[in-house]
C-alpha positions in Angstrom: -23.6 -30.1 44.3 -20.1 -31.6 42.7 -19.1 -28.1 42.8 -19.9 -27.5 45.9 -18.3 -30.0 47.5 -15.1 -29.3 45.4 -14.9 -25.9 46.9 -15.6 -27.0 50.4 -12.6 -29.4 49.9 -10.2 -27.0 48.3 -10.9 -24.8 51.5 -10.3 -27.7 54.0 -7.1 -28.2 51.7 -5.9 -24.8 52.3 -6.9 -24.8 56.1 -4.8 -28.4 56.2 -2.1 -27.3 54.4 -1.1 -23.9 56.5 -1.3 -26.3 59.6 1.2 -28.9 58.2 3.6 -26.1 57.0 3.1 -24.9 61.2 4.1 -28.2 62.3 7.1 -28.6 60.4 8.8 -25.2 61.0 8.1 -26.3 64.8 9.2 -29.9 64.4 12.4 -28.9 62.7 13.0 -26.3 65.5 12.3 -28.9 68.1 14.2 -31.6 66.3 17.7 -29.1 66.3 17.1 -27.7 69.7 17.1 -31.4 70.9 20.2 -32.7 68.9 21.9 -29.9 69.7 21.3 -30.5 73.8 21.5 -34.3 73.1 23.9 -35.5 70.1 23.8 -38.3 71.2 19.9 -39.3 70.1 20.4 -38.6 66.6 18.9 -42.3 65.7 16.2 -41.5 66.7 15.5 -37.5 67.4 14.4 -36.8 63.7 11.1 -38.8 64.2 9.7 -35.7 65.7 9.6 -34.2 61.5 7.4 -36.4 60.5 5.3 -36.4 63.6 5.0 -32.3 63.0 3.7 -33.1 59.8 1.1 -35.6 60.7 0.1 -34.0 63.5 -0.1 -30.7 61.4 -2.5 -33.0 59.1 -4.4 -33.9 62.0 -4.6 -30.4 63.5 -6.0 -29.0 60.4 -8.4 -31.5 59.3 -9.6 -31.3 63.1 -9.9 -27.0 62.9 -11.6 -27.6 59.4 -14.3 -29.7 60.5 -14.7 -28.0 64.0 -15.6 -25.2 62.5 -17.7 -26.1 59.5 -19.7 -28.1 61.8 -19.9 -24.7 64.1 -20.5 -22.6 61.1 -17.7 -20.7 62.9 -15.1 -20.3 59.8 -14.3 -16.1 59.8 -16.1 -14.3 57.3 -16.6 -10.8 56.8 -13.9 -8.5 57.7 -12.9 -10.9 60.4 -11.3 -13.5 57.9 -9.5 -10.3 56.8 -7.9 -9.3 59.9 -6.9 -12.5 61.1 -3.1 -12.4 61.9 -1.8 -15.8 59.9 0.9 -13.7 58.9 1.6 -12.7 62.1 1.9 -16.3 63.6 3.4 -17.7 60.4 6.7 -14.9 61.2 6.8 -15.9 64.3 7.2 -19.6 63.8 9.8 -18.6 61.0 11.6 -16.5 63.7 11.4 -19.5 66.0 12.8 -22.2 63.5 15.9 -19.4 62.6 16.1 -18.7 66.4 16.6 -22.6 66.7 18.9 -23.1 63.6 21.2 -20.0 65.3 21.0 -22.4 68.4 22.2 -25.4 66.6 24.5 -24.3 64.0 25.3 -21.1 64.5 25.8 -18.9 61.4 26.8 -21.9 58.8 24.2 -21.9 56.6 25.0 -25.1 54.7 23.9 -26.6 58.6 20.8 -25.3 57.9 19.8 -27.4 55.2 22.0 -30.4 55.4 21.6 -30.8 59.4 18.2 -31.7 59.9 18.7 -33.6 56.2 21.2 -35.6 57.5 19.5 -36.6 60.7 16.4 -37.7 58.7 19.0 -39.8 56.4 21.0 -41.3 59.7 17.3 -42.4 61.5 17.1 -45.5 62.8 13.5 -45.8 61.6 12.9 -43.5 58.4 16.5 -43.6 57.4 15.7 -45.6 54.8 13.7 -43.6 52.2 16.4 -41.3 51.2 18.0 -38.1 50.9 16.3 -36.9 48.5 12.5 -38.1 49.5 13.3 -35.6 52.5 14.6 -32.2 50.2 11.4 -33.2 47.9 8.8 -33.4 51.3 10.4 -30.0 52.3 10.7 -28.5 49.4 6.4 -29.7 48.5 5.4 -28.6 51.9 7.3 -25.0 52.1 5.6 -23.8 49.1 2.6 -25.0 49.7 2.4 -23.9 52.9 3.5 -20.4 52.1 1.0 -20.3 49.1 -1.8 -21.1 51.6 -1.0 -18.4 53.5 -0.7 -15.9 50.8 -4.2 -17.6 49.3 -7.6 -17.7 51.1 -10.1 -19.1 49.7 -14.0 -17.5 49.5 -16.1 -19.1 52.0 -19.0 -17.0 50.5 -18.8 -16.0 46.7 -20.7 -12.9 47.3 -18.5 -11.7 50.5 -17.1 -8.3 50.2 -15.5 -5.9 52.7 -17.7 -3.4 53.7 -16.7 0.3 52.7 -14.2 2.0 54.9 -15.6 5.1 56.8 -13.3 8.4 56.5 -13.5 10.7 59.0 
């Protein structure tokens, strides 16, 4: 039973996790679009990273349960096909697109800008430099590992054999 529930929470930990890395690459795209249109809100326009993140909590914990409780979660070759990779590029391509936007080709900007904005907020300004590059840091790997990882919903799944014509 322990183990059990262990697995189905390693599995909602993975589902969770891909959806927070999501939300950040689109809050930190959002966040640079904005300052770079507005310079002028940078007291405040970095409260949208930490909003991607908890609503990236949110949105996974919210997909996991949906469809656990729907006995909906892809297995099969479905779960196989699914294009997370697909989506995760394109949010990548977004967050560079936005990063070209804001700060052209400098790719010290990159890094330091939406640091910096976090360290300048009016409201989460306080916890530091290096709180930020440890949060980023923590959630880009986990969130690439969980989409390089997929847990078994069913131990026994297995593709079925290809046909060859």
């Amino acid at each position: 039973m322990i183990k059990k529930l262990l697995k189905l929470l390693w599995r909602g930990l993975v589902f969770i996790t891909r959806d927070v890395f999501i939300g950040f690459l689109v809050a930190v795209s959002a966040t640079v679009i904005m300052f770079r249109l507005n310079p002028d809100m940078n007291k405040v326009i970095a409260l949208l990273i930490p909003v991607g993140i908890i609503a990236g909590i949110f949105k996974g914990m919210i997909k996991f349960i949906l469809l656990n409780i729907t006995s909906a979660i892809p297995s099969k070759g479905y779960r196989f096909d699914y294009p997370k990779f697909k989506l995760l590029l394109f949010w990548l391509l977004a967050l560079l697109g936005s990063l070209l936007f804001a700060y052209g080709t400098d790719l010290t900007m990159w890094f330091s800008g939406p640091l910096d904005l976090l360290r300048n907020n009016v409201i989460i300004g306080s916890s530091g430099k290096q709180f930020w590059v440890l949060i980023t840091v923590l959630i880009s790997v986990l969130g690439i590992a969980a989409h390089f990882y997929e847990p078994p919903y069913n131990e026994d799944e297995i593709l079925p054999p290809e046909h060859r014509r």
